[in-house]
C-alpha positions as CSV (number, residue, x, y, z in Angstrom):
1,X,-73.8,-75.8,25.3
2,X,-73.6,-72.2,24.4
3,X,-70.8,-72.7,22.0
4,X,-72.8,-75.3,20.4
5,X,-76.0,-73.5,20.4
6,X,-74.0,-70.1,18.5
7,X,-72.0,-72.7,16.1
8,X,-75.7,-73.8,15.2
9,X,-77.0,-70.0,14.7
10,X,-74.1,-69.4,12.7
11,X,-74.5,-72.4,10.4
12,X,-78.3,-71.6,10.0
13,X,-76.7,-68.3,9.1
14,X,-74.5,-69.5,5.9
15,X,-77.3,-71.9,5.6
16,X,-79.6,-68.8,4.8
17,X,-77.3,-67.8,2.0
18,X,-77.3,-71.4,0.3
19,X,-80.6,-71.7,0.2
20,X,-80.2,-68.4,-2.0
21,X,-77.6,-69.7,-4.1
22,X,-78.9,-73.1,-4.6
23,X,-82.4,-72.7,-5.5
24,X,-81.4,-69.8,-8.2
25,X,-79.2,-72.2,-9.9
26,X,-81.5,-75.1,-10.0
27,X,-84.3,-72.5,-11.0
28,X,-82.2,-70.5,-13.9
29,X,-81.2,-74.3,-15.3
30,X,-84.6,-75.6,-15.2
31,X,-86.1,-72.5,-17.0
32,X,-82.9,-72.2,-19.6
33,X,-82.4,-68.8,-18.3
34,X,-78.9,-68.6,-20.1
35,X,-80.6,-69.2,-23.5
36,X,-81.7,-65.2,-23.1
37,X,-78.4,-64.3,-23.3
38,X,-78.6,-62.3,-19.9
39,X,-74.9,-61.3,-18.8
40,X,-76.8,-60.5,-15.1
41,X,-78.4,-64.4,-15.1
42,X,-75.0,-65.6,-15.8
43,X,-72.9,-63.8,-13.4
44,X,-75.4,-65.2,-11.2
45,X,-75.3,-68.9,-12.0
46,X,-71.2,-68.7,-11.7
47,X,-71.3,-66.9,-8.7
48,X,-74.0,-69.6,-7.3
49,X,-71.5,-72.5,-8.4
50,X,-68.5,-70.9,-6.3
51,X,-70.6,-70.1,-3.2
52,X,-72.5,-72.9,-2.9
53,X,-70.8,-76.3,-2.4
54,X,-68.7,-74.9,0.2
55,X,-71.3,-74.0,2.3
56,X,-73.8,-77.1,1.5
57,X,-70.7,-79.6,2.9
58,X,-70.6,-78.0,6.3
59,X,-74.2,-78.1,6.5
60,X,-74.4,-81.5,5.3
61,X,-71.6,-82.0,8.2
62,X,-73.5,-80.4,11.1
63,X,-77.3,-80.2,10.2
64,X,-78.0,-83.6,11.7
65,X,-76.9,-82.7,14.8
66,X,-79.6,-80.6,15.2
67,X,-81.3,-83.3,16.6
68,X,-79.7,-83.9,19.5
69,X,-79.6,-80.4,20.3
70,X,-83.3,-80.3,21.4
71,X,-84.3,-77.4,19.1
72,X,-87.8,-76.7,17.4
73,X,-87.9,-77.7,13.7
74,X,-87.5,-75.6,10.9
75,X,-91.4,-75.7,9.6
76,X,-92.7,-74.0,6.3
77,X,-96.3,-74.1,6.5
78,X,-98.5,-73.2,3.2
79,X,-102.7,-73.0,3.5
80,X,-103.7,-73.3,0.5
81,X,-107.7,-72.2,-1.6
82,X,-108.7,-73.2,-5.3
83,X,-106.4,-70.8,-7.3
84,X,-105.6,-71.3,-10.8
85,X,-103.3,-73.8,-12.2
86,X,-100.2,-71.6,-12.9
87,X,-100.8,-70.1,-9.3
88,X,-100.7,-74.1,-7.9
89,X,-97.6,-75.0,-10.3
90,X,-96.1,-72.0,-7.9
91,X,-96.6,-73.2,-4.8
92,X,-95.7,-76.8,-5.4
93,X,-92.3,-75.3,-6.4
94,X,-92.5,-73.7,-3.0
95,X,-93.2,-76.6,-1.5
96,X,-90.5,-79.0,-3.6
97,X,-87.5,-76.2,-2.6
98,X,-88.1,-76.3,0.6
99,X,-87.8,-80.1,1.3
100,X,-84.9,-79.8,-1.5
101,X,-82.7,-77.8,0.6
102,X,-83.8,-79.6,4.2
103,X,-87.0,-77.8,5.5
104,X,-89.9,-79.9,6.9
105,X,-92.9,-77.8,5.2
106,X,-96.2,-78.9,5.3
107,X,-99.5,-77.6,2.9
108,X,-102.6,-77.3,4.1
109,X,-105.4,-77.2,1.7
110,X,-108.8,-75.5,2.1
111,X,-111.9,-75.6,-0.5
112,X,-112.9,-72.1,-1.8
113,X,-115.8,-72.6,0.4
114,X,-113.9,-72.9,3.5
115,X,-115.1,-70.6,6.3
116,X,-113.4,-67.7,7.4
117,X,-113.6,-68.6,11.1
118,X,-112.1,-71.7,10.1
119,X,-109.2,-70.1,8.6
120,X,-108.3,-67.8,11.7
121,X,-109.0,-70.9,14.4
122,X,-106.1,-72.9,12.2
123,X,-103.9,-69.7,12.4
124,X,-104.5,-69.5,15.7
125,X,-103.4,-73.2,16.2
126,X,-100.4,-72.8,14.5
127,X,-99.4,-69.7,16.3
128,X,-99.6,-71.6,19.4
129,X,-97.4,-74.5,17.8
130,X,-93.6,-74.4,19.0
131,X,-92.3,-76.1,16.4
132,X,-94.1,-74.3,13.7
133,X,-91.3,-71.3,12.7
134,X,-93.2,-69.9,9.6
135,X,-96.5,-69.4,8.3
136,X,-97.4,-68.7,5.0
137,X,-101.3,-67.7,3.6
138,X,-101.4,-68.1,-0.3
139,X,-102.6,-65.1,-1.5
140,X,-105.2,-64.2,-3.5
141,X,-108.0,-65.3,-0.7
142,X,-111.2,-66.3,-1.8
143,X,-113.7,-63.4,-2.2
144,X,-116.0,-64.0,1.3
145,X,-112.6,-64.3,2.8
146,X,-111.6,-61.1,4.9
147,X,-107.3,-60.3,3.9
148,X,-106.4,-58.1,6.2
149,X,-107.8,-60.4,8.8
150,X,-106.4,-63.5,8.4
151,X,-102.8,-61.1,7.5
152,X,-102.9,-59.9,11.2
153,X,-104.3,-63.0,12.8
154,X,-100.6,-64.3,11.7
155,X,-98.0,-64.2,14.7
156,X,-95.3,-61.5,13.2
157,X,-92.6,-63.8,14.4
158,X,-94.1,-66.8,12.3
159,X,-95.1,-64.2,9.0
160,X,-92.6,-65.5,7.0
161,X,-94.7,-63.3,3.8
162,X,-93.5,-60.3,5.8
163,X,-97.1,-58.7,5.4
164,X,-97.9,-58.3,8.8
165,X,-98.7,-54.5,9.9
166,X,-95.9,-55.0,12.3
167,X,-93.3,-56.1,9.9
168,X,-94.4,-53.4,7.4
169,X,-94.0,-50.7,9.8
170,X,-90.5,-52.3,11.0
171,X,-89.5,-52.3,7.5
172,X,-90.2,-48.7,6.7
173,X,-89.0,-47.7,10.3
174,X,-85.8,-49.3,9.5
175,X,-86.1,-52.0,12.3
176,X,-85.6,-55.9,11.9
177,X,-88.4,-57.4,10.3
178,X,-89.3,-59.8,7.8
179,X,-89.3,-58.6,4.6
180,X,-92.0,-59.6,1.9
181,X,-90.4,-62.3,-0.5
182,X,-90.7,-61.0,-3.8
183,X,-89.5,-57.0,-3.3
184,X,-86.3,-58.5,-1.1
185,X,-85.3,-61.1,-4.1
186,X,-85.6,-58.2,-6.3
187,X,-83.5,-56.0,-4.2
188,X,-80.9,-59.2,-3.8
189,X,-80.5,-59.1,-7.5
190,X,-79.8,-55.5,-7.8
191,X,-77.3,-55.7,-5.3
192,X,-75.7,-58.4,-7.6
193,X,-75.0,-56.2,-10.5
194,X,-74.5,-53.3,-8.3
195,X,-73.2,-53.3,-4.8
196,X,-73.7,-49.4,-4.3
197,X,-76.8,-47.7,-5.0
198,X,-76.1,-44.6,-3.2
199,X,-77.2,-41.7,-5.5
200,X,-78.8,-43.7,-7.6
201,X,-82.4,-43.2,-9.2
202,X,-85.0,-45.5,-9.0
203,X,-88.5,-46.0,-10.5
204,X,-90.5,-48.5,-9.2
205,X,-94.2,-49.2,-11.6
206,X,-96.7,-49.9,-9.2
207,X,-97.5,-49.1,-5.6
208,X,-99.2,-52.2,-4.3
209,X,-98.4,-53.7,-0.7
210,X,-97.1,-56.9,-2.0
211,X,-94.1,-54.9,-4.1
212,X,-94.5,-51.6,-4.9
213,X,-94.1,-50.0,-1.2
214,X,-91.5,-52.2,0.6
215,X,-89.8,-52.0,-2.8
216,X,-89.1,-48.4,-2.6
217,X,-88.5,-49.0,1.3
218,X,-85.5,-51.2,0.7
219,X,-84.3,-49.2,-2.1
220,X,-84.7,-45.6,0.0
221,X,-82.2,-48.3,2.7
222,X,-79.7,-48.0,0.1
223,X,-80.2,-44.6,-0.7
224,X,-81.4,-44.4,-3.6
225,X,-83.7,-41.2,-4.8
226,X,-87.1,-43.3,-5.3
227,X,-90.0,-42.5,-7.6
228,X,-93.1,-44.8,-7.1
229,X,-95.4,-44.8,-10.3
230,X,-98.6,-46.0,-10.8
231,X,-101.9,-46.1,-13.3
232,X,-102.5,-42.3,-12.6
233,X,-99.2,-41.1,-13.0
234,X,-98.1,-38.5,-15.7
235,X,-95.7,-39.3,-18.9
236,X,-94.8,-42.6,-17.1
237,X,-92.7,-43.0,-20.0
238,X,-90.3,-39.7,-19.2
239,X,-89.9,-40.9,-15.2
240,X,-88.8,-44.3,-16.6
241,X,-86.0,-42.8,-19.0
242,X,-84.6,-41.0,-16.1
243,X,-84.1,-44.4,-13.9
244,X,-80.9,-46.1,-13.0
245,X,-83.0,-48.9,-12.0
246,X,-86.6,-49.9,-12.4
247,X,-88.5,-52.4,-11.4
248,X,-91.9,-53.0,-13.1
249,X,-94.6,-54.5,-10.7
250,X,-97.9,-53.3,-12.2
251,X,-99.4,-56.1,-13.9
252,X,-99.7,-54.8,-17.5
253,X,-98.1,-57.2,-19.9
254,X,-94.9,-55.4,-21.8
255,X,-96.5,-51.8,-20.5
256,X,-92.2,-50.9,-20.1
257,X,-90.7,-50.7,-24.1
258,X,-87.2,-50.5,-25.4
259,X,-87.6,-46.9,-26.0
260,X,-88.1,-46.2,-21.9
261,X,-84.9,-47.2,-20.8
262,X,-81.7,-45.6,-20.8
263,X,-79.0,-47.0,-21.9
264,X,-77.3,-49.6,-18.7
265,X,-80.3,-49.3,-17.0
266,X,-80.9,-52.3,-14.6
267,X,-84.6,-53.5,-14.7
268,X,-86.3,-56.1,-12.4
269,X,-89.7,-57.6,-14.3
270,X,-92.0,-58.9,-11.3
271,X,-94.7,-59.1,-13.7
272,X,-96.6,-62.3,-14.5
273,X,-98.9,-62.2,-17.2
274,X,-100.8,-64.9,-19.5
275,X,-101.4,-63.6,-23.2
276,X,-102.2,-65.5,-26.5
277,X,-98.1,-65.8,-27.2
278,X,-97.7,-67.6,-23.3
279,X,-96.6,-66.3,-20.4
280,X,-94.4,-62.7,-20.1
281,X,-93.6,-60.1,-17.9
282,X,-94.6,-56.5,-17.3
283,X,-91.7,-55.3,-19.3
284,X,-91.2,-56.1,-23.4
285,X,-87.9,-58.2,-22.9
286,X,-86.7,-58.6,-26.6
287,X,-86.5,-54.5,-26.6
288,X,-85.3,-53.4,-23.5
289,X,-82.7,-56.1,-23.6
290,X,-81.2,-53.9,-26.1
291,X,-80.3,-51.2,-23.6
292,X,-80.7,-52.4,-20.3
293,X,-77.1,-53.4,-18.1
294,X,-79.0,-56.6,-16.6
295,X,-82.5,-57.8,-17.0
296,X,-84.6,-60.1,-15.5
297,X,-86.6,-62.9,-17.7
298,X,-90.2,-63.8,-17.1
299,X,-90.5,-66.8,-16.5
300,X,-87.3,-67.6,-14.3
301,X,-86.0,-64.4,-13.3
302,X,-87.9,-63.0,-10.0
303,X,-89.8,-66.0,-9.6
304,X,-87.0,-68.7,-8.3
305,X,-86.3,-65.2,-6.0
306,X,-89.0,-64.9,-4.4
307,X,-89.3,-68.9,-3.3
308,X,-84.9,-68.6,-2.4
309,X,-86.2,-65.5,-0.1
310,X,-89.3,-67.1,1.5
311,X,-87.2,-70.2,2.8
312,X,-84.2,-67.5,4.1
313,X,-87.5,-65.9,5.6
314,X,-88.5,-68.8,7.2
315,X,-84.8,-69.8,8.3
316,X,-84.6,-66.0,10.0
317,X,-87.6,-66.7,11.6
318,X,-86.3,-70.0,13.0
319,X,-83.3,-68.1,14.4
320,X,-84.7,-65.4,15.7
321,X,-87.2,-67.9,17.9
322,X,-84.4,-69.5,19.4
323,X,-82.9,-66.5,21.1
């Protein structure tokens, strides 16, 4: 039985990595990715093709016999307010790749009206639930709704968002922890294009919770010599022309230009931003694709990262219950 039970760990572990590879390819082909030219996008996609179907046949081989091994689902669970329709497009993507590659997820919808007590009893609830393994709150809550509340009502173990105080302070203390989705796909496709960071410098625009911070954690991992930049900072221009890598999380549409990046710079673009001319990024893509080594497109770039890392999030989390 305890053979079977570390074969099964050790499938969920390669499973972890093709949920990765899988849901970047059928994200960069569904958003044309390729048609930017983007030698980083592309090494991805081939490397995605090679990993991927190796691993997906011995899953396909052993995953049902999961079943008979009497362990607790693998559950993504999403609760859900009234949020914008770009916002919903997003999470019923989250939502479609999870059942896609094999989780049972399940949404839960509230009105914007819903009380906050209501909230933290279903929390509560699910915490309690065995066979739930993750729990995900849509952010951003509605405005009678308290954050950091229904963020620490959340059993770390089950905080598949990774923005539990415990998980943050693991993360900067350098312990196991879940790490939040969006800064650990970014940090996944840096490591693509460059394996070691050591000595390298990094800028990272903006210094929110959600990105900027665990960001420059994961990158200080790595050593890297981090710079964290935000709205008040000095000549933000002159930090970014000294950067190996930057990543641009600050919610200004096209704020980085061509002329702020040296030349094979790498630079991650977590922005999201509507404008008359659609939806781009925090960083002026037509520009600093001139210079950069690798960039990321908006849409298609982080996104599809962010939903890869939330299921390996929720997979870890699965794991890590079963010890």
């Amino acid at each position: 039985m305890i053979a079977i039970f570390y074969l099964v760990l050790q499938i969920l572990k390669l499973y972890s990595y093709v949920v990765i590879a899988n849901v970047i390819v059928s994200w960069l082909i569904a958003f044309n990715v390729l048609n930017t030219q983007n030698r980083f996008v592309y090494a991805i996609l081939e490397l995605s093709y090679k990993l991927t179907e190796p691993f997906l046949n011995k899953i396909r081989r052993f995953l049902p016999n999961l079943g008979s091994l009497d362990i607790s689902p693998i559950i993504l669970l999403l609760l859900i307010w009234f949020i914008e329709m770009c916002m919903k497009l997003y999470v019923r993507n989250k939502e479609k790749s999870a059942n896609e590659v094999g989780l049972k997820s399940e949404v839960i919808k509230y009105p914007d009206t819903v009380e906050e007590k209501t909230v933290l009893e279903k929390i509560q609830e699910l915490n309690s639930d065995e066979t739930v393994s993750g729990i995900l709150v849509q952010l951003p809550l509605p405005k009678h709704i308290d954050k950091q509340k229904v963020i620490e009502a959340i059993d770390p173990s089950k905080d598949v968002d990774g923005f539990h105080p415990m998980n943050v302070g693991n993360l900067s203390s350098g312990y196991e922890s879940s790490v939040p989705c969006t800064p650990l796909g970014c940090y996944l496709l840096i490591k693509k294009i460059e394996p070691n960071l050591s000595g390298k410098k990094a800028v990272v625009v903006g210094r929110s919770n959600l990105n900027g911070k665990p960001m420059t954690q994961l990158l200080l991992k790595e050593n890297c010599t981090v710079t964290i930049t935000h709205s008040k900072t000095k000549d933000l221009k002159a930090e970014c022309l000294e950067a190996d890598i930057i990543v641009a999380a600050v919610g200004i549409p096209e704020l980085v230009r061509g002329d702020w990046v040296k030349k094979d710079a790498i630079v991650i673009d977590v922005g999201i931003n509507k404008t008359d001319n659609g939806i781009v990024g925090d960083v002026h893509f037509d520009e600093v694709s001139k210079n950069a080594k690798a960039l990321t497109p908006v849409p298609g770039g982080v996104g599809p990262m962010t939903i890869a890392c939330l299921l390996k999030n929720t997979i870890d989390c699965f794991k890590r219950s079963q010890i």
